[in-house]
Backbone bond lengths (Angstrom), bond angles and torsions (degrees), N, CA, C in turn:
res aa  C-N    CA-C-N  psi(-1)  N-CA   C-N-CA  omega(-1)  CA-C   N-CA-C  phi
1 X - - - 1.445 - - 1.532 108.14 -
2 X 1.362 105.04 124.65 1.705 106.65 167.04 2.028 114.89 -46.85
3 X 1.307 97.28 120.31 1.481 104.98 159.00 0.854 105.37 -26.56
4 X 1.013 150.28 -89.53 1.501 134.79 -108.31 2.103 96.82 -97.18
5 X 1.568 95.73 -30.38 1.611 108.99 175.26 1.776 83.21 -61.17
6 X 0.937 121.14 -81.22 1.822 126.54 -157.02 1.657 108.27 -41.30
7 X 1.553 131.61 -28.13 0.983 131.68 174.56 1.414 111.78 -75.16
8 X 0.883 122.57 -43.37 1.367 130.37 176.49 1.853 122.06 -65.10
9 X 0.801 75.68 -53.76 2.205 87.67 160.22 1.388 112.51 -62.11
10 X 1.525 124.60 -47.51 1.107 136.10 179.78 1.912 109.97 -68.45
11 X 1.113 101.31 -28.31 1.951 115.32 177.22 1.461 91.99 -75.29
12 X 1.549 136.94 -69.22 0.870 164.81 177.67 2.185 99.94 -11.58
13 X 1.805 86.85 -75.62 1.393 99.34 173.93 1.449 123.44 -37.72
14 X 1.596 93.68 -56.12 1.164 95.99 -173.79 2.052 135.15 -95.01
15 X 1.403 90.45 33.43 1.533 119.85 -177.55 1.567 96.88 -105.26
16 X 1.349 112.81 -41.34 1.735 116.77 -165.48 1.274 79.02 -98.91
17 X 1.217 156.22 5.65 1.511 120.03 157.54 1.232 102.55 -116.32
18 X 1.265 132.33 11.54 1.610 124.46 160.42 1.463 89.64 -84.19
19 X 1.333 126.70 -35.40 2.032 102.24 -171.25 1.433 99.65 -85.16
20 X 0.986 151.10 21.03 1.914 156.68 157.33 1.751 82.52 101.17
21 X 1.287 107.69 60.25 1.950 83.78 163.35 2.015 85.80 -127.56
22 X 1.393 97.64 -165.87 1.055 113.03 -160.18 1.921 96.47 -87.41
23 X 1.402 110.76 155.76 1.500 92.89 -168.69 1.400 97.15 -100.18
24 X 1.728 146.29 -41.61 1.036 126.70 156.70 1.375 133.04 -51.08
25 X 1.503 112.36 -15.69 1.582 120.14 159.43 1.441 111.13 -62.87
26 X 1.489 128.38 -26.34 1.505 123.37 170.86 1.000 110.20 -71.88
27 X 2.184 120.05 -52.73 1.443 117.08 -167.78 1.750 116.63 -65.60
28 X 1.730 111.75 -18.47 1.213 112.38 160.91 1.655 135.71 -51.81
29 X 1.839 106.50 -50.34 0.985 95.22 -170.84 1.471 104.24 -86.66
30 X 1.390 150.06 -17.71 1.791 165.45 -179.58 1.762 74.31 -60.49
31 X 1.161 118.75 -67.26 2.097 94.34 -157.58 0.886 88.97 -65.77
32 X 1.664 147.96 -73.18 1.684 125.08 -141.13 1.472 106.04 -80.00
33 X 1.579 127.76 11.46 1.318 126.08 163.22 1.558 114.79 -63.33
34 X 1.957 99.83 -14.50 2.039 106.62 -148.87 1.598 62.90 -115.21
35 X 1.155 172.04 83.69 1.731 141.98 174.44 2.227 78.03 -152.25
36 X 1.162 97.53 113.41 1.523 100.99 147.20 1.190 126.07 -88.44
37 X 1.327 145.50 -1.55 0.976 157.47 159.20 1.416 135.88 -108.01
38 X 0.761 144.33 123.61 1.617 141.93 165.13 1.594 109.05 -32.66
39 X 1.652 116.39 129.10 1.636 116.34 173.70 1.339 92.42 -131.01
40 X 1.462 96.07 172.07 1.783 129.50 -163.94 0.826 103.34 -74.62
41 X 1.614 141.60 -176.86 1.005 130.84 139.98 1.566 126.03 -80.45
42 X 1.171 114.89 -40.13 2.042 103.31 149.01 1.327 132.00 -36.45
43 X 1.550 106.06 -39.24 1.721 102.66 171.27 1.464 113.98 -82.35
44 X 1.757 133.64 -9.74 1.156 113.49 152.05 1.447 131.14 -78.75
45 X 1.651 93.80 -24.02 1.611 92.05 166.00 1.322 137.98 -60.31
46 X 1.109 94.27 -44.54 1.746 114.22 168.08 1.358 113.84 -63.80
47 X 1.131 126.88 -31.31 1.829 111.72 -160.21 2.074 87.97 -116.96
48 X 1.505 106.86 6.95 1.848 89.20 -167.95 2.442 71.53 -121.07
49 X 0.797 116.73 -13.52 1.741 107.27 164.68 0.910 92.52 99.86
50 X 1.733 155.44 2.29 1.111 149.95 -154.92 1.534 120.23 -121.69
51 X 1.271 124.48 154.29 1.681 129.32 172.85 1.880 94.04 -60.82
52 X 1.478 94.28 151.47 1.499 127.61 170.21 1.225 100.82 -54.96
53 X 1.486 122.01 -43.34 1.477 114.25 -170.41 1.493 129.45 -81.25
54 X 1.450 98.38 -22.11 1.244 108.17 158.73 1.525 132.62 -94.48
55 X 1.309 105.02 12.50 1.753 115.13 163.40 1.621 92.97 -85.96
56 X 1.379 113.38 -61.31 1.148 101.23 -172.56 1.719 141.32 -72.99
57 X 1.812 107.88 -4.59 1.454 89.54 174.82 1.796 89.37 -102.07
58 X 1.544 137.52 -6.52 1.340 116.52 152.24 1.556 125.59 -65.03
59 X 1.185 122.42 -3.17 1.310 122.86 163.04 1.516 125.99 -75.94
60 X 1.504 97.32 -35.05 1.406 104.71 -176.99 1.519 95.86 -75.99
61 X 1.582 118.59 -43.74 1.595 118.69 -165.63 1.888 88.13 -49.36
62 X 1.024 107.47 -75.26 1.944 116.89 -177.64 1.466 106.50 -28.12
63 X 1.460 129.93 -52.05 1.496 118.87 175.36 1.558 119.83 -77.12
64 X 1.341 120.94 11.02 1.370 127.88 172.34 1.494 93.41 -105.49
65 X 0.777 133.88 -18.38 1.597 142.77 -153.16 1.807 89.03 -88.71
């Protein structure tokens, strides 16, 4: 991941877990804020460092959100 993308996801995280949210639930939604395209859920796992399972129940937390 481009620096300057990874700092920003990484700010991201840690903004939603200073307000009580989840902090990969922040770095989730900050990357697909930068995403022109629609990704998998393997390609967020892979490029955000995290298990599948936790892309996906912070996704759901983000669509309740």
């Amino acid at each position: 991941m481009d620096p300057t993308i990874e700092h920003f996801v990484e700010n991201m995280g840690r903004h939603f877990e200073a307000d009580g949210g989840a902090r990969i639930g922040g770095r989730l939604f900050g990357y697909l804020l930068l995403q022109d395209e629609p990704r998998s859920l393997d390609e967020l796992a892979e490029d955000l460092k995290v298990s599948k399972a936790s892309i996906s129940t912070n996704a759901r937390l983000l669509e309740q959100w």
